[in-house]
C-alpha positions in Angstrom: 5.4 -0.5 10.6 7.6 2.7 10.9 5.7 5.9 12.8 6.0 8.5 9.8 5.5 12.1 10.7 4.3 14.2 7.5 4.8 18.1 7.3 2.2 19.4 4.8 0.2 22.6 4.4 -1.7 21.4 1.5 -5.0 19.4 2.6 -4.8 17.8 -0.8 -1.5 16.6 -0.6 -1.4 15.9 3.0 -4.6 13.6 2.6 -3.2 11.5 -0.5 -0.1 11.5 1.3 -1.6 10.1 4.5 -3.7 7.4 2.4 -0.9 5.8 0.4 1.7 5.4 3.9 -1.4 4.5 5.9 -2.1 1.7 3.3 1.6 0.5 3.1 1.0 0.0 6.8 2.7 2.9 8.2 1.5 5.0 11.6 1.5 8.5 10.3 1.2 12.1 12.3 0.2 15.0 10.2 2.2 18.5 11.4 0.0 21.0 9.2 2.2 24.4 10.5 5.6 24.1 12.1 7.8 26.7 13.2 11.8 26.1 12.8 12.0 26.8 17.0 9.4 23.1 17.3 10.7 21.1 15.5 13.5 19.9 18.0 10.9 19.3 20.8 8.5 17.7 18.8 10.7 15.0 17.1 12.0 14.4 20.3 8.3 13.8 21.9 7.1 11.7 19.2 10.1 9.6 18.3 9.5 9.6 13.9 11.6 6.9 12.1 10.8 9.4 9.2 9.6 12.7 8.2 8.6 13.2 4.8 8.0 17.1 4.6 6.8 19.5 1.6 9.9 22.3 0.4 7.9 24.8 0.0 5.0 26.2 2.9 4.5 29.5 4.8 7.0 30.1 8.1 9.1 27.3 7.7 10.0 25.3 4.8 11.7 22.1 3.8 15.2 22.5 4.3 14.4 24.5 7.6 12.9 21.1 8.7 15.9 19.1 7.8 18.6 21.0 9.5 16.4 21.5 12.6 15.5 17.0 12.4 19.2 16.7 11.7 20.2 19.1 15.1 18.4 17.1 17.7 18.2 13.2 15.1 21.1 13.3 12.8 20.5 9.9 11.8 16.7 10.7 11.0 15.6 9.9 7.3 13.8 12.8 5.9 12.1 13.3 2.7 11.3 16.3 1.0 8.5 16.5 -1.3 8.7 20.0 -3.9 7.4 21.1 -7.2 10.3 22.6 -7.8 12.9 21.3 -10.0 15.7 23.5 -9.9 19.5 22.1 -9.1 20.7 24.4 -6.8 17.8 23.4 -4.3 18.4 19.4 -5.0 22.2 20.4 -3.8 21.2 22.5 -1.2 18.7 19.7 0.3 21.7 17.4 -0.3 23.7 19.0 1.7 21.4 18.5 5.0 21.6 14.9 4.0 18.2 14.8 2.9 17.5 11.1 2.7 15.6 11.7 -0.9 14.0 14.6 -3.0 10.7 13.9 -4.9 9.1 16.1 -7.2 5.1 16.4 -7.6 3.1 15.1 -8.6 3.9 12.8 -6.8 2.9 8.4 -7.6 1.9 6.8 -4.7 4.1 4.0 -5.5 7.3 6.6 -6.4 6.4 6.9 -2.3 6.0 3.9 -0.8 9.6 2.9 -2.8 11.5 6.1 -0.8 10.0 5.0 2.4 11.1 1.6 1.7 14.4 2.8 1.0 15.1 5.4 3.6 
């Protein structure tokens, strides 16, 4: 069982999202709002073997979270969720070693395989 954290502003999303990792077995913690400034002190407090976070939400957004997870956990798998299929953002996100990009909607099984993976 890995302890999951999930970034999400999106009720919708967040609860699916929450569902299929809960089934799979997973401990999940649901961050609705984040500023770039937390999210240091707050992987550090809860220790995540993952964060799987949405690209694009108000005040902070996907690739914010990366670089800030990748500051204090460098090692730290992190998954970004977007609707957004545009290249220059997939190389962007790459470039914060992003551990995987998928794009909505989103299969519950498309996300139980990246967990597995990352």
């Amino acid at each position: 069982m890995s302890r999951i954290v999930v970034i999400e502003d999106s009720k919708l999303m967040r609860t699916m999202l929450c569902r299929v990792l809960e089934h799979a077995g997973h401990d999940v913690e649901v961050w609705e709002e984040v500023t770039a400034a937390e999210i240091p002190e707050r992987i550090s407090a809860v220790d995540p073997d993952l964060i799987i976070t949405d690209y694009q939400m108000p005040g902070c957004n996907g690739l914010t979270v990366a670089r800030m997870a990748r500051r204090v956990r460098p090692e730290l798998p992190v998954i970004v969720v977007t609707a957004t299929h545009d290249p220059a953002l997939t190389t962007a996100l790459e470039r914060v070693d992003v551990t995987h990009v998928l794009h909505k909607p989103l299969r519950g099984e498309e996300l139980v395989q990246a967990v597995h993976k990352a």
